[in-house]
C-alpha angles and dihedrals in degrees: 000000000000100000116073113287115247117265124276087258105050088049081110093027098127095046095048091053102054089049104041112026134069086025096124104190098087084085135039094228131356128196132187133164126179123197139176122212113207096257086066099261113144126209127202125185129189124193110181125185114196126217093223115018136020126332118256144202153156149206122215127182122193128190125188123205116197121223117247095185121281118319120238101251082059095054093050105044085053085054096044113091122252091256096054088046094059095086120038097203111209092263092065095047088057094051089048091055096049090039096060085076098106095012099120099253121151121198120196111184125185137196106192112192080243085078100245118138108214119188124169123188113208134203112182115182092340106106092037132346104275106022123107119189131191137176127208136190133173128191128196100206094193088056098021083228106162135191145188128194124190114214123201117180112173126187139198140148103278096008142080126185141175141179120189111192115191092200091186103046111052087322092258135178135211119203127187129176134183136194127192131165123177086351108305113114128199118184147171135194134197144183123211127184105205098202103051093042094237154123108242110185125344128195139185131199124193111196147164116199123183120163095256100049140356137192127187134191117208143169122185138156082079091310098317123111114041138199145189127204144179137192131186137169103207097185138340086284109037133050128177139190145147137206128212117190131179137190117215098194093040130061122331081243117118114217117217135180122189118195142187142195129196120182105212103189133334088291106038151049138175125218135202132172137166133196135204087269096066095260112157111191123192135191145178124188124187144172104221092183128328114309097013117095123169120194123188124184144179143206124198134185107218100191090051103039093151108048120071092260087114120097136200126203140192143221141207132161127168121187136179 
C-alpha cells in the first residue's frame, strides 16, 4: 500500500465498528448537538442519561487555525546557531506569542459536568511532514490535580507510529508501530515506566485489510489475551463480521460476537448482533432532515426473557 497504515489500534477497526458503535442501548438516553459560529469555532455538546446513576454531560469548543506557512520567528530561530538559541530574551518570547497566529495550530477545550477542564493543543504537518503533536492537559479545580500528556503521531507511506508520554504519572510512555505493505499489517505495542526502568505491558497485531474485507489477529494484556476478527462488505447495503476473544489466563471459554449491518435507504440503516451469552442487540438509525439524525436501540437477553435484564436506549443528535 502506498497511503499510511491505519493505527495499532484500528488494525481491527472495521470489525470493531460494526460490532460496537451506533448500538444505542448502553445508555438510557444520549444527546448531542454540534454547531459552527462564523469565525470557524465549533461547538459540541453531550448530554448522557445513565440507566443506572446521574446524568452526565460536556461542552467542547474547537478552533482551527489554518497554517499560513511558518512564522518568522520560526525561520529565523532554525537559522540562528545553537549558542544564540540558549537563552530566548523577552523579546523573543513576545514575538513568539504574536507570530502563532497562522501557524497551524488547532485548540479543543472541554468543561464535563464532573468538573474536569480538558485542552489539547495540535500540530499536524507543521514541525515535519507526517508528524502530528498534541498536547493534552486536564485540571480538576476542586483537587487542583493536573496533568499533561505528550502526543506524537508519525506517517509514512508503509508505516504508522505513536508515542504516547503521561508527563505527570511515571512518567511513562506508550509506543505503537505499524508496517503494511499491499495490504498485509503487522504491528507491536509496548508500555514503559520511566521511573521504575521497566516494560510495563507489551502487545502485537497481525491484519489484512482490502476494501472490501478485512481480518486482524491480536494479543494483548502481555500476550495474553488473544482475538480474531473479520470484516466484509458484501455489497453497497449489507456488511458482515464477527469477533472471537480468549483469555488465557481466564476460562478455557472463547468469546465470540457476530454483527450485521443493513442499509435500508439513503438515510437509514438497521443493526443486529449476538454474542456467545445470549445477548441479542438491535438498532435503528435514521436521518429525520438535515441536521437532524435519531437513533433507538435494544438489548435482550434471550435466555431470561422474561426477567427486567433488557434495556432500551435512545438517540439524538442535532448538527448545523
Amino acid at each position: 500500500m502506498s497511503f499510511p497504515p491505519p493505527a495499532f489500534s484500528d488494525i481491527a477497526k472495521a470489525s470493531n465498528d460494526l460490532i460496537n458503535r451506533d448500538f444505542y442501548h448502553a445508555t438510557a438516553a444520549n444527546l448531542e448537538v454540534k454547531s459552527k459560529a462564523p469565525n470557524g469555532v465549533s461547538f459540541n455538546f453531550k448530554g448522557r442519561s445513565a440507566h443506572e446513576g446521574s446524568t452526565s454531560g460536556s461542552i467542547e469548543g474547537k478552533y482551527v487555525d489554518a497554517p499560513s506557512g511558518m512564522p518568522s520567528f520560526l525561520c529565523r530561530l532554525a537559522s540562528t546557531p545553537a549558542s544564540r538559541t540558549k537563552i530566548i530574551t523577552a523579546a523573543w518570547r513576545t514575538r513568539m506569542l504574536t507570530s502563532l497566529h497562522g501557524v497551524g495550530i488547532t485548540l479543543t477545550q472541554s468543561w464535563s459536568t464532573n468538573n474536569v477542564l480538558n485542552s489539547k493543543f495540535e500540530l499536524d504537518n507543521q514541525i515535519a511532514k507526517g508528524l502530528k503533536a498534541e498536547l493534552a492537559t486536564d485540571f480538576v479545580p476542586s483537587s487542583k490535580d493536573f496533568g499533561a500528556k505528550l502526543n506524537l503521531h508519525f506517517k509514512q507511506p508503509n508505516f504508522h507510529a505513536r508515542a504516547f508520554f503521561d508527563m505527570m504519572k511515571g512518567p511513562t510512555a506508550n509506543l505503537d508501530a505499524v508496517l503494511g505493505r499491499e495490504g498485509f499489517l503487522v504491528g507491536a505495542e509496548a508500555g514503559y515506566d520511566v521511573q521504575k526502568a521497566a516494560i510495563t505491558r507489551y502487545s502485537a497485531a497481525v491484519g489484512y485489510a482490502v476494501p472490501q474485507y478485512s481480518a486482524a489477529v491480536t494479543a494483548t494484556s502481555n500476550l495474553s489475551v488473544f482475538s480474531a476478527a473479520y470484516y466484509h462488505k458484501v455489497n453497497s447495503e449489507v456488511e458482515a463480521g464477527a469477533k472471537a476473544t480468549w483469555d488465557s489466563k481466564g476460562s478455557n471459554n472463547v468469546g465470540l460476537e457476530v454483527a450485521s449491518k443493513y442499509r435500508l435507504d439513503p438515510t437509514s440503516f438497521a443493526k443486529a448482533k449476538v454474542n456467545d451469552r445470549g445477548i441479542a442487540s438491535l438498532a435503528y438509525n435514521v436521518l429525520l432532515r438535515s441536521g437532524v439524525t435519531v437513533g433507538v436501540g435494544v438489548s435482550l437477553d434471550t435466555q431470561k426473557l422474561n426477567e427486567a435484564s433488557h434495556k432500551v436506549g435512545t438517540h439524538f443528535e442535532f448538527s448545523g
